[in-house]
PLY file of the C-alpha trace (Angstrom):
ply
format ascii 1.0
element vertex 106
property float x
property float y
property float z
element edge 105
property int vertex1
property int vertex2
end_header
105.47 66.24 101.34
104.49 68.28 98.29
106.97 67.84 95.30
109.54 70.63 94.75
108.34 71.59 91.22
104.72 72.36 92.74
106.19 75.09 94.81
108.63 76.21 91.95
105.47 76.36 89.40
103.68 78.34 91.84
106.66 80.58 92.17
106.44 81.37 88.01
102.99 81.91 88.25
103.83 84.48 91.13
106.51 86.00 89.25
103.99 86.24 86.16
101.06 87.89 87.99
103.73 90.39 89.98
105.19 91.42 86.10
101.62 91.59 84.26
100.63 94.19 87.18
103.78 96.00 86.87
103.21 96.62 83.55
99.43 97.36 83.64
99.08 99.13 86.47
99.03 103.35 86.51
98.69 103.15 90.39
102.60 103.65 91.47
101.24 102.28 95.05
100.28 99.11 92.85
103.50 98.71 91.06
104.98 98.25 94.74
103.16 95.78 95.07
103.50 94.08 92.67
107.25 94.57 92.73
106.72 92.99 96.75
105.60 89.85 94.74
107.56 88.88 92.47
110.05 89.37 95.63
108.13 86.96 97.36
108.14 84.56 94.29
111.15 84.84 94.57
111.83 83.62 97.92
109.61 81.05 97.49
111.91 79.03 94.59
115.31 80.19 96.99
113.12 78.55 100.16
112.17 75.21 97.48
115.52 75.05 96.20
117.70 75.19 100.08
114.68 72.37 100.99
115.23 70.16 97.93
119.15 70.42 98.49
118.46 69.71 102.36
116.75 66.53 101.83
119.60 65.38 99.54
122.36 65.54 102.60
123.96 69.39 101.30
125.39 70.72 104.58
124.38 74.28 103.62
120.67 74.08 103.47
120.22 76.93 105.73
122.01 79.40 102.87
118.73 79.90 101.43
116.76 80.63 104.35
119.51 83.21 105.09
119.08 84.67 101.71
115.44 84.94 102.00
115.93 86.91 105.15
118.69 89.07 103.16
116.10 89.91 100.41
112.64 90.57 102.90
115.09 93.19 104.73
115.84 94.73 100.81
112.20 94.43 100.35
111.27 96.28 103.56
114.30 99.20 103.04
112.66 99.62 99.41
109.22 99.97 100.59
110.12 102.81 103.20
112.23 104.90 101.03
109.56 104.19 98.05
106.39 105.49 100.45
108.49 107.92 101.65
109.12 109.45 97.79
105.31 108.53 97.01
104.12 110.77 99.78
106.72 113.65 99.00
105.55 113.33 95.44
101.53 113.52 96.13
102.06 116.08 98.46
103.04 118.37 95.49
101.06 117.02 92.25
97.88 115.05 94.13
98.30 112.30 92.13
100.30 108.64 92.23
99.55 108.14 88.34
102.96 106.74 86.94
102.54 108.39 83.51
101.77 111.43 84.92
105.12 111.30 86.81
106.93 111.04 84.04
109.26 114.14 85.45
110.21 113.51 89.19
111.08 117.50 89.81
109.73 118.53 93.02
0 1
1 2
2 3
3 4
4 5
5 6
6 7
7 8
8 9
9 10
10 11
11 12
12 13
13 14
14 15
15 16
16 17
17 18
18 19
19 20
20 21
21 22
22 23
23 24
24 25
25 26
26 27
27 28
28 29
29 30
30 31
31 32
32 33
33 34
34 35
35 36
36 37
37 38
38 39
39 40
40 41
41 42
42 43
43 44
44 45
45 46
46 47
47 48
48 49
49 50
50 51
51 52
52 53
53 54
54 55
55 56
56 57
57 58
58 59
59 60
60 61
61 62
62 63
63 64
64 65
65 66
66 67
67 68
68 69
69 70
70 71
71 72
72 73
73 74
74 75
75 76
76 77
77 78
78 79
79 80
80 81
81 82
82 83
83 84
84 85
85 86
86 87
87 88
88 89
89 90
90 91
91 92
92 93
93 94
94 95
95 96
96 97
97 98
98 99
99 100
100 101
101 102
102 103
103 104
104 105
């Protein structure tokens, strides 16, 4: 059984990547993704966390199983409506550059 601050260190260094290519990246198609993984860093520390607290006897270790599923349905609704505006938006200016979209008018 791997310790509980292995997967919460692998978590950070998640979180860290998903920020650094957040605020690097020019691709907006990029910055989703990154965005998707610092979501999925963060499940990772709620899905640690509810095991931890599960192996200790607290009756409600399934709370943060049910919150992951909460936040990959968030995740998913974000990345439609997000496509969805990134298509509208290339359709017009041929480019996903985020500086160039500096004004969203379309």
């Amino acid at each position: 059984m791997v310790p509980t601050p292995y997967y919460i260190a692998l978590s950070a260094l998640l979180l860290t990547i998903g920020s650094v290519g957040v605020l690097t990246r020019r691709s907006a198609i990029m910055v989703f993704l990154s965005v998707e993984l610092m979501l999925n860093a963060a499940n990772l520390a709620i899905v640690a966390f509810a095991r931890q607290w599960s192996a200790r006897g607290v009756e409600s270790a399934l709370s943060g199983q049910a919150a992951v599923f909460i936040i990959l349905a968030i995740a998913a609704a974000e990345v439609a409506v997000g496509l969805g505006i990134l298509v509208a938006i290339f359709r017009n200016r041929v480019s996903t550059d985020v500086d160039e979209l500096s004004e969203v008018r379309l």
